[in-house]
N, C-alpha and C positions, 0 to 999 in steps of 0.2 A: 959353316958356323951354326947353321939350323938345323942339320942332323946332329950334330955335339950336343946344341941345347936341348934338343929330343933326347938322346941317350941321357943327361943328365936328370932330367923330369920323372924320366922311367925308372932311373936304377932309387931315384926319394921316392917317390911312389911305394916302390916293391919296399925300401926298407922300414916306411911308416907303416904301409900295411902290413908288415912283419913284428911289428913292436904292439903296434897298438891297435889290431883288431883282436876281439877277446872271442867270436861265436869261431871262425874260423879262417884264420892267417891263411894258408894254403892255398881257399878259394882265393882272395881277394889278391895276392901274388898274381895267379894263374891270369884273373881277370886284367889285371894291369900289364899281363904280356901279351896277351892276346889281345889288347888295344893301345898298342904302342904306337908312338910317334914317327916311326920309319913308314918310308911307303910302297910296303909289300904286306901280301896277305898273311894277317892271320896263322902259325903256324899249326896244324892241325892237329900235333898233341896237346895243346893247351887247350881248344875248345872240346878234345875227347874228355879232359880231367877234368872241366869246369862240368860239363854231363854227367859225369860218374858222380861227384860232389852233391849236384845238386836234386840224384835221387836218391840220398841216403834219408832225408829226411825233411821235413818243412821248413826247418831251422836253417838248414843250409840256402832254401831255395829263396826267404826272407832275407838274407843276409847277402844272396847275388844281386838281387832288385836292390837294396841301400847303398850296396859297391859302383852298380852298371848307374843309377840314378847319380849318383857323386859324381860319379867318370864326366854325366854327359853336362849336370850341371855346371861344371868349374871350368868345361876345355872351352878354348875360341880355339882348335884345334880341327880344320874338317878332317883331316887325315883320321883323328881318334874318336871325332863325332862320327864317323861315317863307318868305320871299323866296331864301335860301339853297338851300331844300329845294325850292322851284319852279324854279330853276336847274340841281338836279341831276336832278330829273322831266326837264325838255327837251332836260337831254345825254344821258341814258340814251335817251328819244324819239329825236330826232333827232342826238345827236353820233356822232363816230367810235365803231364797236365798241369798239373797245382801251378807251374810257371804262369800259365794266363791269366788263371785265375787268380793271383796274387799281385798280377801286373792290374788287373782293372781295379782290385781291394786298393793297393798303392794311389791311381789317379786317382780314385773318388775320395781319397784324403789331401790330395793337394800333390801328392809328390811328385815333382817334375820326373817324370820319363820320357813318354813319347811327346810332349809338347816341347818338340823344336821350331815354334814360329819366327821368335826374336833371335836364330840362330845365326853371327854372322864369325868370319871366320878371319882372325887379329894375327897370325901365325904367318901367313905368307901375302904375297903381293898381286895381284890379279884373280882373287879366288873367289869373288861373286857368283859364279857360272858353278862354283863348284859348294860353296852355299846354300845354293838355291836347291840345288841334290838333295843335298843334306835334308830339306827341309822339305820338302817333298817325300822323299821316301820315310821320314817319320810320320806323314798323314798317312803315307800307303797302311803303315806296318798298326797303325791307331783305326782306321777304318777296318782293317780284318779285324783287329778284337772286337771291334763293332757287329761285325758279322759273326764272328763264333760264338757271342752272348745270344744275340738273336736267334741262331738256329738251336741254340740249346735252350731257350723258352720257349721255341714251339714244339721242341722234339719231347718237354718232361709234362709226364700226364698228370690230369689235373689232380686236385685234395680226394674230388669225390670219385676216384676213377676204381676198379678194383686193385689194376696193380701197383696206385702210388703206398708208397713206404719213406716216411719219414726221414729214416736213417736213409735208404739207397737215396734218396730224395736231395738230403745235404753231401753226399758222395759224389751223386754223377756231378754238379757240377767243378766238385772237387779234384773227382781223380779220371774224370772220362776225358776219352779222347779228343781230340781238335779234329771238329766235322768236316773244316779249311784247310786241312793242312795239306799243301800239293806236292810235297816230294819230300825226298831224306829216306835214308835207308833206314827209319822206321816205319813208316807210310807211306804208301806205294798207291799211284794211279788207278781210278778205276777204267777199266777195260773201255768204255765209250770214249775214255780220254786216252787213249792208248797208252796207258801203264795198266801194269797186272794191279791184280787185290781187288782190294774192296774200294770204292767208291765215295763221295761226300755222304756221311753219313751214314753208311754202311760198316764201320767197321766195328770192331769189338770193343765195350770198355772193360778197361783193366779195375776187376774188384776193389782193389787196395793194394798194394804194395805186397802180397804178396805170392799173386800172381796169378788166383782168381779170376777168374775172364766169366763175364757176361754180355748179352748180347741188349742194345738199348731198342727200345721198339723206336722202329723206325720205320716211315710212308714213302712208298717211291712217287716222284713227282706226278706221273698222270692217275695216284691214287687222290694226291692231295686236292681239296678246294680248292677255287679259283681265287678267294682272297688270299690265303697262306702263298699261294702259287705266285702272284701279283705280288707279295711282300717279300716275299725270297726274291724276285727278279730284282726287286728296286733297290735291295741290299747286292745284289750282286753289281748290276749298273753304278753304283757308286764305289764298286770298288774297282771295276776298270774303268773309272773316271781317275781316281788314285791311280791305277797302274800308268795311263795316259801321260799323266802332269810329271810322271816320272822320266820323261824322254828326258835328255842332258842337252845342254845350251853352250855354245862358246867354246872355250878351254875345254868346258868338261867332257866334252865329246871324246878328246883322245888322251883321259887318264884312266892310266891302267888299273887303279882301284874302281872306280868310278864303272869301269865297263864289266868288273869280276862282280859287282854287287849287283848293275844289271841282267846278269845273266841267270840270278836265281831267280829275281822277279820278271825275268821273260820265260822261265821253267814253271814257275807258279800259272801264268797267264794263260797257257794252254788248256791246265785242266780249267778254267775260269769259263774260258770262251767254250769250250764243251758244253758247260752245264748252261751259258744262255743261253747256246744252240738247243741245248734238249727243253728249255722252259719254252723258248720261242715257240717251239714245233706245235708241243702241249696248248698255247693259248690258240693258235693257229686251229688247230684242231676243235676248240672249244669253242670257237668266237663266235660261229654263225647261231650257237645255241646258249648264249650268254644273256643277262639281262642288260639295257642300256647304258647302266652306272660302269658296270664290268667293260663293257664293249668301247670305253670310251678309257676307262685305264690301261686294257690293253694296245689300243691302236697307240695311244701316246709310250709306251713300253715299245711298239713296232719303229716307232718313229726315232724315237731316242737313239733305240739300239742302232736303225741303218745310219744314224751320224756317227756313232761309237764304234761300230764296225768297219765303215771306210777309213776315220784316225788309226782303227786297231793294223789295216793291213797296210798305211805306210808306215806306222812306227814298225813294223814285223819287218818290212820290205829294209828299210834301212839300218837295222837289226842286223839282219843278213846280209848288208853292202859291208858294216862294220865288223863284220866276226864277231858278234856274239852268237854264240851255236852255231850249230853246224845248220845248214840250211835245210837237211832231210830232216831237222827233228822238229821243225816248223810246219804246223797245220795249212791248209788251203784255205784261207777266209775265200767261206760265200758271202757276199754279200746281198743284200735284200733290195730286190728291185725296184724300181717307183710302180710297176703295175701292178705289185703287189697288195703296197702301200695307198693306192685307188683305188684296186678291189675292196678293201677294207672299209678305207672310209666312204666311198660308195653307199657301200652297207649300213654304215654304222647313221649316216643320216637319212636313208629310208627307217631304219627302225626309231627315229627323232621322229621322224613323220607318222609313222603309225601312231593310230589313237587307241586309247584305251577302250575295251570292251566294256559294256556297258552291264550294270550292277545287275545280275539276278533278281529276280521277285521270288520270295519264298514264299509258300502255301501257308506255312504255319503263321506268316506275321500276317495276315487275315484278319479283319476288323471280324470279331467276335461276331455271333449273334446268328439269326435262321435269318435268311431273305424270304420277305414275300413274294409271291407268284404274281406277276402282273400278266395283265389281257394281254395276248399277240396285237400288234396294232397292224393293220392291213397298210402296207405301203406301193405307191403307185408306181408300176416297173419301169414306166420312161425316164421315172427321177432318179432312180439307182445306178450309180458311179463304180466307176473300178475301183479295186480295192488298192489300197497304199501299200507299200512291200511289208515285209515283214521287219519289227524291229530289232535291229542290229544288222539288217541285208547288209547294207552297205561295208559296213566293219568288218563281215565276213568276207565281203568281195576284197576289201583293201585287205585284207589279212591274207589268204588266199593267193594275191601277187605278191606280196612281202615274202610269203614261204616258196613262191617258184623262184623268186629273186634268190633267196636264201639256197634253195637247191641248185643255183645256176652258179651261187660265188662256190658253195661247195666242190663242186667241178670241177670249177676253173684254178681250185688250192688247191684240189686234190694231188694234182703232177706236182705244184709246188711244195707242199708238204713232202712227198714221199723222195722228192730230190733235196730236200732239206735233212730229212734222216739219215738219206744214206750216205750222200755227201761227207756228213762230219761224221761218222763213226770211219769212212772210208779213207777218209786225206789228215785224221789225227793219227800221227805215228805211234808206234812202239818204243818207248824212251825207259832208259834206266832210271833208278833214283839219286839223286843228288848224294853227290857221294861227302 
């Protein structure tokens, strides 16, 4: 009787959006079958025709977001909510840029999209466990757009730069590429994550529509500062805290939509955990020559990540007890050691303890004026004392083992560091793109 009442939902659906949508019936059809109420995926000519649709023009791509927003506000449907939200995973993947960016213009007017908090599911009878998916994976899919605005405010140069341009200026974030996008056979892996192409960041934005290709300036991570570098990691760490919360609970363990959806965002995770392996490395390498504000946001980034790392490689582990992927296309988590993480902080409260150097005396701020010549005064040699050290001795001596200290942790990260690079370019496989 609940597949009947499904079919009957879907076939009004398609015929109201046949009557009475005026930009474009066709899309909004397409859209209502490729999130139908049966519980199988997605048939994949419909999500090729809703892509071809919605890069004809902006009008179309406006008109997907008012459809997919209606779909997900009306259902208590997880089936259609969940199908919904793997719709807008593959336009964000592979659809026109303008998608994202019309998806954050959308929220910041109110329009419900990805805020499925209050999402619970009226349709079937034990479906908490699978609710709870639901609403989870619309924080996963709301934090990357989180991240792909971020990385495209530090990546556009600034007013006074030579090469900002107004016009390119209101385009990139328009029509350029998604610096996040981890798979689909429009976007392909960069090589440290073992897929070909180009990399976060690295790939080409498409001019406009009509075919134009420029290349955006772009800093590779061990060029970047160490605050930009710190701010990318903290954006990346809360987005596999989203990936995390997304493991399934209960029932949802062994539904078969439920596991087709996690399989893209565990294809997603791989290039993820790459790039905080490749920041990791970078602060690692930086740390012993960092200042103490820096040295104190990295080590908390070091600590973070070895809790997020150890979640990453049992959710990965039970991933692959369950058949999602095949188990060769699953990276080898290192995970990060505690005598790592006491090398560090070791360091980091010796350099709490060192004190500041004490202020220069310049020549020039000299109380003005000629001194007078005074008489030598004969002084009696048995009452002459040794002389006190020099000022700053001391500070120089404690600086001095601050820096052998510093050359000793260098060392001893050295093997760590260089088994930390090679490691993850070495145990990330060679994967295709999501087809």
């Amino acid at each position: 009787m609940r597949k009947v009442l499904g079919a009957v939902k879907d076939q009004t659906s398609i015929g109201i959006a046949k009557v009475s949508s005026t930009v474009a019936p066709e899309l909004d059809v397409a859209v209502v079958k490729a999130t139908s109420h049966d519980e199988e995926p997605a048939d994949d000519k419909y999500l090729r025709e809703i892509l071809s649709l919605t890069s004809y023009s902006r009008g179309y791509v406006n008109a997907c977001i008012a459809t997919i927003s209606r779909r997900l506000g009306k259902t208590r449907d997880w089936i259609v909510a969940l199908k919904t939200l793997m719709l807008v995973h593959r336009l964000m993947a592979d659809g026109d840029p303008a998608f994202q960016q019309e998806i954050l213009y959308a929220t910041r007017k109110g329009t419900r999209l990805l805020n499925m908090s209050d999402f619970r599911d009226e349709a079937h009878s034990h479906s908490w466990d699978h609710s709870a998916f639901v609403r989870t994976y619309a924080l996963y899919l709301d934090q990357r757009l989180e991240c792909i605005l971020y990385e495209r405010k530090q990546a556009a140069p600034p007013r006074d730069h030579p090469s900002y341009s107004s016009r390119d200026h209101q385009d990139q974030p328009r029509w350029g590429d998604d610096p996040y996008s981890y798979g689909g056979p429009r976007h392909s892996y960069s090589s440290p994550g073992g897929y070909h192409g180009d990399g976060y960041g690295e790939r080409q934005q498409q001019g406009g529509r009509g075919g134009e290709e420029r290349k955006p300036p772009t800093t590779p991570v061990r060029d970047m500062k160490s605050e930009r570098v710190l701010g990318r990691m903290h954006h990346l760490q809360l987005l596999l805290d989203r990936f995390l919360a997304c493991r399934p609970t209960g029932t949802a363990k062994n539904s078969r939509m439920v596991l087709i959806a996690l399989y893209s965002l565990a294809r997603e995770s791989f290039q993820l955990y790459a790039d905080i392996c490749e920041i990791l490395a970078v602060l690692l390498d930086r740390f012993f020559d960092m200042d103490y504000p820096d040295c104190v946001k990295a080590f908390e980034a070091y600590s973070s990540a070895a809790k997020q790392i150890d979640e990453l490689a049992l959710f990965y582990g039970w991933c692959k007890d369950t058949g999602v992927a095949r188990s060769s296309e699953y990276p080898e988590v290192q995970r990060i050691t505690d005598k790592l993480l006491e090398t560090l902080e070791e360091f980091m409260r010796d350099r709490a303890r060192r004190p500041k150097s004490p202020e220069r005396v310049h020549e020039e701020a000299a109380a003005p004026g000629v001194a007078q010549e005074e008489e030598p005064v004969v002084q009696d040699m048995s009452s002459i004392k040794a002389l006190p050290p020099p000022e700053g001795y001391e500070e120089e001596q404690m600086a001095a083992a601050d820096d052998k200290k510093a050359a000793a942790g260098r060392r001893s990260c050295k093997r760590v560091l260089t088994w930390w690079t090679s490691g993850r370019t070495r145990h990330l496989p060679t994967i295709r793109g999501i087809d």
